[in-house]
C-alpha positions, 0 to 999 in steps of 0.5 A: 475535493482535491487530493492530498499528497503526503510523501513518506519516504519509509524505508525500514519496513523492506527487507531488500537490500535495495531498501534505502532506494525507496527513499530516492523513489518517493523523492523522485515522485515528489518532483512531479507532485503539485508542491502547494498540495503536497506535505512531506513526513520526516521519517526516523533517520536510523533503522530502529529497534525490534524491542523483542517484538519480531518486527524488525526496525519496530521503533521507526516503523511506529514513529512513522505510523503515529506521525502519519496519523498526526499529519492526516487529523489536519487533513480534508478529503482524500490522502495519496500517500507516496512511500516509501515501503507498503508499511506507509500504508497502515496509518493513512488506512487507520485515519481512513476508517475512523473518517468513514466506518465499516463500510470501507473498501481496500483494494490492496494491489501486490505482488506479495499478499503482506499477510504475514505477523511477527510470528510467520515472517521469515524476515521480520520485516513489516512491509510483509505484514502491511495488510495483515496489520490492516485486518488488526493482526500483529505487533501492538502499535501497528495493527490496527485496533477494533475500531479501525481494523478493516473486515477481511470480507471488505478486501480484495488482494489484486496481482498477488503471486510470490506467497510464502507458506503461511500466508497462502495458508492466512489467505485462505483462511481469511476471508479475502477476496484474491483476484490475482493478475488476470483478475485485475482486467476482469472489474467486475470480480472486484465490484461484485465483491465490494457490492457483497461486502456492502463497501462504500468508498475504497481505499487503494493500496498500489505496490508497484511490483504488482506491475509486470517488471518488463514494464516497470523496472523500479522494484525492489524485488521484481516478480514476472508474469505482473499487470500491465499498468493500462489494466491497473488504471482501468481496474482503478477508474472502474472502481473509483467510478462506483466508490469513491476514493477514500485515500491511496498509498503508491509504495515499493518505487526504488529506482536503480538510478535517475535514468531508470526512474524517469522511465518509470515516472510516466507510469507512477503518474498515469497511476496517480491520475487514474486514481484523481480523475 
């Protein structure tokens, strides 16, 4: 079944300062999507309130989640989810889960581990609690509950080499499968691992600054020594050959301006093809 593409152009969940560019990023994406299979989500134009909770900007990142949520009950088949910041990603996961049980697959691709809760994060922002929010951990209203939660045993975090204290400490101790960058070109440490988790279909979360930054520039926080994009489209072609898609989030494009983002786009697109073919 054809995929849907669903542009959410968050940006309240980064920290970066290059934030309101990851609205220009999913735009900028949107222009070489199919129009008749793309919907967009209207994201909160203000930044929104904490209520108290640790998360910077709660009250829009929540709004985006349940209308994220909202948008995907209408739809069949997989969902490409465009962002935005990684904090797209936790509702598409949720309507995900509930579609096709225990039994799913992430493949979170990052040059951050997002294993953060509002009582870590040195910065409040939710971008860097995404996948822990994933596992059901954080504010109410952004982890997922117990019926959606995704088991840590059935996680791979791929590319991930920028993490603070408490989340190589969450890492360790959670049950994830870490493969970091050189382990993106070796499948079958990824396929061994969803095969030992009893995974069926996977759903694939693509942070684009797991990419090297001399390849892909349109970061808003660039990290070295990154994945080239041809072992990330090998990685995902691998994958999805034994597990079928059962949805996708392309979140952290943030072009400095419109010439570096047509730089970047062919890359964007090869990524997305990998994924669709």
């Amino acid at each position: 079944m054809p995929a849907t593409f669903l542009v959410v152009p968050v940006w309240q969940g980064s920290n970066s300062a290059r934030a309101l560019q990851l609205v220009d990023g999913a735009e900028a994406i949107r222009g070489d999507l199919p129009a008749s299979a793309t919907r967009t989500i209207e994201v909160p134009p203000g930044a929104g309130d904490a209520l108290g909770s640790g998360v910077k900007r709660l009250t829009a990142v929540r709004t985006v989640r349940e209308r994220i949520e909202r948008e995907l009950r209408e739809v069949s088949g997989p969902a490409i989810v465009v962002g935005g910041d990684c904090g797209a990603s936790p509702g598409a996961v949720a309507h995900a889960a509930r579609a096709h049980g225990p039994h799913l697959g992430m493949l979170w691709l990052d040059a951050h581990a997002d294993l953060h809760t509002p009582d870590t994060s040195p910065s409040g922002a939710f971008g860097g609690m995404a996948l822990r929010a994933v596992l059901g951990h954080g504010a109410d209203g952004l982890a997922l509950d117990e019926g959606c939660a995704v088991p840590a045993a059935n996680v791979v975090l791929g590319g991930a080499r920028d993490l603070d204290d408490a989340e190589v400490v969450a890492l360790r101790e959670s049950g994830i499968t870490s493969i970091g960058v050189a382990g993106i070109s070796r499948h079958e440490e990824v396929l061994d691992a969803f095969a030992s988790a009893g995974v069926d279909r996977v759903y694939v979360h693509i942070d684009l600054d797991v990419l090297d930054p001399a390849t892909f520039a349109g970061v808003a926080d660039a990290v070295p020594f990154g994945a080239s994009p041809a072992d990330v489209a090998d990685l995902l072609r691998a994958v999805l050959a034994r597990h079928p898609l059962a949805g996708a989030t392309i979140a952290g494009f943030a072009p400095a301006d419109a010439v570096t983002a047509g730089d970047d786009l062919p890359t964007i697109l090869r990524l997305i093809g990998a994924l669709t073919s």
